[in-house]
NUROLUM-897908 format. One record per atom (N, C-alpha, C, CB): residue in three letters; x, y, z. Coordinates in pm, whole numbers, plus 50000, padded with zeros to 5 digits. Glycine has a CB too. Layout:
alaXYZ
...
This chain:
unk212027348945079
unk212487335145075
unk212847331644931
unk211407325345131
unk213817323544902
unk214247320844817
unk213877305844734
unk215327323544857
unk213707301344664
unk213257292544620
unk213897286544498
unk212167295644612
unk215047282044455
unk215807277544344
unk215467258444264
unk217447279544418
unk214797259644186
unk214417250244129
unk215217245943972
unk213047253444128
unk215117229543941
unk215567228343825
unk216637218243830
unk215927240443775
unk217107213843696
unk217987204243670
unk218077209543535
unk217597189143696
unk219477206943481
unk219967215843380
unk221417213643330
unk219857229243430
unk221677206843224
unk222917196543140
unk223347210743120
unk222577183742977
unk224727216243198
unk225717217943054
unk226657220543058
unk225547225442963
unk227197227442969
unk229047226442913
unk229887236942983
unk229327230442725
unk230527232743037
unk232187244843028
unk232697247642920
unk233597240043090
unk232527262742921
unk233917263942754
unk235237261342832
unk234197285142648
unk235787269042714
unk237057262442750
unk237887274042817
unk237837255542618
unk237357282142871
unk237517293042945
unk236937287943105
unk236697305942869
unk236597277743144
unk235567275143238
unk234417287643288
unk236367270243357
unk234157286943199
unk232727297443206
unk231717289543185
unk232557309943094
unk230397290543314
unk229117281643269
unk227987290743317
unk229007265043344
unk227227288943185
unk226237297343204
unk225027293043272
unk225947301843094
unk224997302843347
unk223437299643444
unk222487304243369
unk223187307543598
unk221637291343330
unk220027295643249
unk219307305143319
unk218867282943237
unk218737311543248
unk217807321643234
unk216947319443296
unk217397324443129
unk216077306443285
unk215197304343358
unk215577303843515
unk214657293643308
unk217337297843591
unk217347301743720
unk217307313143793
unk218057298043752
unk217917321343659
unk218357335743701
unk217337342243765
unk218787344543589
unk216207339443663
unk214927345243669
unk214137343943865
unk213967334843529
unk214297332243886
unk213717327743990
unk214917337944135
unk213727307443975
unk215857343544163
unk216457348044223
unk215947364744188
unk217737341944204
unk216097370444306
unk215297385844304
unk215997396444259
unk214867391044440
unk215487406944182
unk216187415144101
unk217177423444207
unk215147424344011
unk218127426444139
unk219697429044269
unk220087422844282
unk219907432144398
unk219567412044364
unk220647400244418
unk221057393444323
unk220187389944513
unk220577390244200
unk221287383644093
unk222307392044050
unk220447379843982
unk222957405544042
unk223597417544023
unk224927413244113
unk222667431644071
unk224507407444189
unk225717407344339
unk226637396644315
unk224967403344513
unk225857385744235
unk226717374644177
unk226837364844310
unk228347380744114
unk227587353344282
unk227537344044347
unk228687341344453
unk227357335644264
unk228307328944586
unk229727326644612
unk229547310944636
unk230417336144745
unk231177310344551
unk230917294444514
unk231827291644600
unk231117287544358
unk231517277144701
unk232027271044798
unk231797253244796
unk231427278444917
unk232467252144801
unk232317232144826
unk231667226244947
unk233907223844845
unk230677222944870
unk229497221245016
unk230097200545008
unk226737226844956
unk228607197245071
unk228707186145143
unk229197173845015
unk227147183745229
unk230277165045044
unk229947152844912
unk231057163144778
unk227407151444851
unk231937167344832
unk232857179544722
unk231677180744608
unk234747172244632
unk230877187844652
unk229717192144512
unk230167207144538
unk227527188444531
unk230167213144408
unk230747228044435
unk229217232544500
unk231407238744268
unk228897245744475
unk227767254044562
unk227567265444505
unk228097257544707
unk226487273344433
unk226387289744435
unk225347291744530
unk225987297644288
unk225967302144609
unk224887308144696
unk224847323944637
unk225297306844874
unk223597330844652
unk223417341044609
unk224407353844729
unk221747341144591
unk224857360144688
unk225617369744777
unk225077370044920
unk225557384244719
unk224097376744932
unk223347376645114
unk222237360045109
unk221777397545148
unk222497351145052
unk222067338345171
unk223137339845148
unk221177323545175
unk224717337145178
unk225557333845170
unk226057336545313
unk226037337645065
unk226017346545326
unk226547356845402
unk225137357345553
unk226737373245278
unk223687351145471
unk223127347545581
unk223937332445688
unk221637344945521
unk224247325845609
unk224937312845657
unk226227315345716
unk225157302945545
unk226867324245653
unk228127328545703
unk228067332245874
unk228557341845611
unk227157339145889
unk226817349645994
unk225797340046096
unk225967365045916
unk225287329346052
unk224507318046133
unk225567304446197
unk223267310946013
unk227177305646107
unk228037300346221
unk228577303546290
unk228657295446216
unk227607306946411
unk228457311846481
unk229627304346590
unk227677319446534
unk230817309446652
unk232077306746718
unk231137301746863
unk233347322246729
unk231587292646914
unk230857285547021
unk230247271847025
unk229927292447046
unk229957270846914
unk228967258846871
unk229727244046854
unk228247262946715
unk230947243446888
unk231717235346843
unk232657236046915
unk231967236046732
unk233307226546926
unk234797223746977
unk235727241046954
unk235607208046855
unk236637247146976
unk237597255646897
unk238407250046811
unk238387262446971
unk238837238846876
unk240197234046714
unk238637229646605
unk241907210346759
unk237327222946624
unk236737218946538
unk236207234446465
unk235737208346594
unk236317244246497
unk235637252546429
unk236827260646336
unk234727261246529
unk237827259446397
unk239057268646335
unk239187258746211
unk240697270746443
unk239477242246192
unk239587240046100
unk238187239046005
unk240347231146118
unk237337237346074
unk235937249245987
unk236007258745918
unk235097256946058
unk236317265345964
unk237017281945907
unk237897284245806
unk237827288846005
unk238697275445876
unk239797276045729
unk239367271745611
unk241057267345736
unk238857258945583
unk238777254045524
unk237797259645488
unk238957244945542
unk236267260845498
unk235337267545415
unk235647278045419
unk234107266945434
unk236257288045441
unk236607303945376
unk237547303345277
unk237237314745481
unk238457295045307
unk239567292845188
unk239167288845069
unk240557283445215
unk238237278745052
unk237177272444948
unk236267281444940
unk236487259044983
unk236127291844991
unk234717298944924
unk234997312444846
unk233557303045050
unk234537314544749
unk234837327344671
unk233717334344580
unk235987324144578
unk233947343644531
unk233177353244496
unk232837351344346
unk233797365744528
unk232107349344285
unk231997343344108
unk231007358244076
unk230827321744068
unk231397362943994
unk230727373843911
unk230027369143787
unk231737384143868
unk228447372343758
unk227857366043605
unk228187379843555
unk225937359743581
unk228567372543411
unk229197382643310
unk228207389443220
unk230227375643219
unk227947396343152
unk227017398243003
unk225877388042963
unk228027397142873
unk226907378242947
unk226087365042897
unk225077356642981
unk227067355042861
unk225757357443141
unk225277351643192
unk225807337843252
unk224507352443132
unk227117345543254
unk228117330443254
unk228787334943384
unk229457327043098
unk229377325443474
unk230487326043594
unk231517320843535
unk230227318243731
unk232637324443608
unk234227316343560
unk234337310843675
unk235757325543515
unk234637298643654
unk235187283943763
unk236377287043781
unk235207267043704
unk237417288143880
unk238267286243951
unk239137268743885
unk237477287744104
unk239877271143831
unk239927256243772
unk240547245443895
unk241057256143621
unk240907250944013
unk241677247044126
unk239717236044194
unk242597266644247
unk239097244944154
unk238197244344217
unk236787233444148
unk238017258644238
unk237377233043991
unk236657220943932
unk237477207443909
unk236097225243798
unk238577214343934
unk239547197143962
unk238697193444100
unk241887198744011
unk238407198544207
unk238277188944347
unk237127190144362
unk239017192044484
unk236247195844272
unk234897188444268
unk234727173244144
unk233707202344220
unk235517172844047
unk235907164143979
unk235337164443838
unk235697153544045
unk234807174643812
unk234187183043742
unk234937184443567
unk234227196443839
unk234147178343464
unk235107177343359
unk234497189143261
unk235207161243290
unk233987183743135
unk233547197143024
unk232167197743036
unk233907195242849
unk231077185243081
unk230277188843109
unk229387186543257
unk229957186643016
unk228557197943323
unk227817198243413
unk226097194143449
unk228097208043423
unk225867192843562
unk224587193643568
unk224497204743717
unk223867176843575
unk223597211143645
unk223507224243757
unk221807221543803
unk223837244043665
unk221797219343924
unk220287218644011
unk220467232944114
unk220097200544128
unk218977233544138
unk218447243244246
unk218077235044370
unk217117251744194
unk218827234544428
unk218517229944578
unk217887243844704
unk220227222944636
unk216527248344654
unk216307264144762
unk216847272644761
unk216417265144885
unk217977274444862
unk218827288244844
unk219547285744813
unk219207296644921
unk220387275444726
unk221677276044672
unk221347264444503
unk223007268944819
unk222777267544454
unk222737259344331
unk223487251544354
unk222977264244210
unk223577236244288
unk224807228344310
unk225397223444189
unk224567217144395
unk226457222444151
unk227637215744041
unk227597202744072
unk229297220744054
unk226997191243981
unk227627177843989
unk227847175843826
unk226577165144071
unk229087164243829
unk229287157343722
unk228087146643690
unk230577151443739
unk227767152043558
unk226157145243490
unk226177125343574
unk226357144343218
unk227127120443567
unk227837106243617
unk226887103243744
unk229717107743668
unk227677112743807
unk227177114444026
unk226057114244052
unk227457129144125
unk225747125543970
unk224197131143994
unk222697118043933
unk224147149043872
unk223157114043817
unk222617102743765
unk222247090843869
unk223557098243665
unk223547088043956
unk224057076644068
unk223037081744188
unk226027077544119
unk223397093144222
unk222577095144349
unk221267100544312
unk223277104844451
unk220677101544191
unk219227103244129
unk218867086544228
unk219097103543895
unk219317074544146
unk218937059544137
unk219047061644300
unk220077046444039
unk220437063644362
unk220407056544521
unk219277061144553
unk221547060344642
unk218747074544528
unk217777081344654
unk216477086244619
unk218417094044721
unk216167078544478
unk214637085244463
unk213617075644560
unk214017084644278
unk213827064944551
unk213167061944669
unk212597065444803
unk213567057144686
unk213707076244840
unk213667081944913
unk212987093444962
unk214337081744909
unk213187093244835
unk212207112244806
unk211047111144774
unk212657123444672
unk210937098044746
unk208697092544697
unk208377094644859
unk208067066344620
unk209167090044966
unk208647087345092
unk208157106045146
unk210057077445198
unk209487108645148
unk209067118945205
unk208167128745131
unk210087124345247
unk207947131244997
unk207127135544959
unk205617133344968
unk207497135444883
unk205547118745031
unk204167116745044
unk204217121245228
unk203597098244988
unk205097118045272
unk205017127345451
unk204347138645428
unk206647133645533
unk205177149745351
unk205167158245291
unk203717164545272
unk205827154545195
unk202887158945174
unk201867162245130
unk200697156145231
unk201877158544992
unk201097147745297
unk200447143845467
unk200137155245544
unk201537135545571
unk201567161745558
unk201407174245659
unk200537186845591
unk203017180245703
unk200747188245499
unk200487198045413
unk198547201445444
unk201047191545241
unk198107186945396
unk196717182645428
unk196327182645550
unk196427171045390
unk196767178745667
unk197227183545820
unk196687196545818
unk198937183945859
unk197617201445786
unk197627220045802
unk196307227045769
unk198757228045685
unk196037220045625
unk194997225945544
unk193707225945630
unk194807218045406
unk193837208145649
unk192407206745732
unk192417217745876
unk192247187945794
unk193267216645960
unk193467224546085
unk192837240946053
unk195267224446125
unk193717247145959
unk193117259245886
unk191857260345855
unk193637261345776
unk191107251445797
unk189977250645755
unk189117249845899
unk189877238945652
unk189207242445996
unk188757240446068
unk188657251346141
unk189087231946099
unk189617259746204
unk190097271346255
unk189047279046232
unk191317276246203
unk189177282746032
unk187707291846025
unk186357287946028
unk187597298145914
unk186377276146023
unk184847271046040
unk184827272246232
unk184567250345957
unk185257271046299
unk184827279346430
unk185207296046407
unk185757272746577
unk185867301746401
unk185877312846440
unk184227317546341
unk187527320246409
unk184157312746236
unk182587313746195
unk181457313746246
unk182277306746138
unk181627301246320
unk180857298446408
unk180607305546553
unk181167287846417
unk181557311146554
unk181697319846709
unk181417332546645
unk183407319946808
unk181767340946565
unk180747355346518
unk179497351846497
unk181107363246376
unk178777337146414
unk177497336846383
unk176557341546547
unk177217320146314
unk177697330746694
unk176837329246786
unk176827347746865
unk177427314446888
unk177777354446783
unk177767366746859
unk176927378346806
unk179097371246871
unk176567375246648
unk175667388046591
unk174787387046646
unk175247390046460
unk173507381446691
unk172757384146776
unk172457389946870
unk172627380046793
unk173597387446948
unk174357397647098
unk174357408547063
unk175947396047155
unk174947414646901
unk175307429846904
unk174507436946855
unk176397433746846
unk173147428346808
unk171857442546806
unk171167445346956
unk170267437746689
C-alpha cells in the first residue's frame, strides 16, 4: 500500500521541470520510483502523478460496462489523451507538458501534496482557497475518524480478552 504524504511550495524552471522532494520520493517503494510517473488531470483540472502500476492499477479498475458506452468512450478519450508518461531525471525533476500546465492553470510556482496513491499540482492561490473552504471539514471527519479507529481498538482488545479467557477455561481440561 502506498501512502503519499506532504505539502510542498515550488518552482518551475524555465524548462518546466519540477522537482519532486526527496522526502516524497522517499515514501514511494524502491523501483517504482525508477518507473516514473503518469501525469493525468484528475478531478477540479488539478494535474495528478500516479506512480507507474497504481496508475495502471486504476487504469485496469475501469472497467467497459460500468457506464453508459457514449459515457465511457468520451471517458476514454479524454483521460488517455490527458494522461502521459513523466520520467524523473538525475535531479529528481519531471518535465511538464506545457499544453498541460496551461489547463491546469499552473504558472512558475507550485504546490505539490500527497493525496495516498497519487500526487497533486495546484496553483499555491487554489490550494490556499480550498485549504479555508474545507478544513472544517476535515476537523469533522478526522474526529469520525479517530471514533472508528477507537471502535476497532476496543473490539480487538476485547476479542483477546475472550479468546484469553476461553484458553484460561480450557487448560484445565488438557491435563
Amino acid at each position: 500500500m502506498l501512502i503519499l504524504t506532504g505539502e510542498y511550495e515550488l518552482t518551475l524552471d524555465e524548462k518546466n521541470r519540477l522537482s519532486i522532494p526527496a522526502r516524497l520520493r522517499e515514501q514511494i517503494p524502491e523501483g517504482e520510483i525508477d518507473k516514473g510517473f503518469y501525469l493525468t488531470m484528475g478531478v477540479n483540472r488539478i494535474m495528478s502523478l500516479y506512480p507507474d502500476s497504481y496508475y495502471q492499477r486504476i487504469a485496469l479498475a475501469v472497467a467497459p460496462g460500468k457506464a453508459a458506452p457514449d459515457e465511457s468512450l468520451i471517458f476514454e478519450r479524454i483521460n488517455y489523451a490527458l494522461a502521459g508518461r513523466v520520467e524523473l531525471d538525475r535531479q529528481g525533476r519531471v518535465l511538464l507538458p506545457e499544453k498541460a500546465i496551461r489547463r491546469a492553470g499552473l504558472k512558475e510556482r507550485a504546490t505539490l501534496i500527497g493525496v495516498r496513491d497519487h500526487l497533486e499540482l495546484w496553483d499555491p492561490e487554489k490550494w490556499e482557497r480550498y485549504m479555508q473552504d474545507h478544513l472544517g471539514n476535515h476537523e469533522q471527519m478526522l474526529l469520525m475518524m479517530r471514533a472508528e479507529a477507537m471502535r476497532q481498538d476496543q473490539e480487538m482488545t476485547t476479542g483477546y480478552q475472550q479468546e484469553a479467557a476461553v484458553r484460561r477455561e480450557q487448560e484445565p481440561a488438557d491435563r
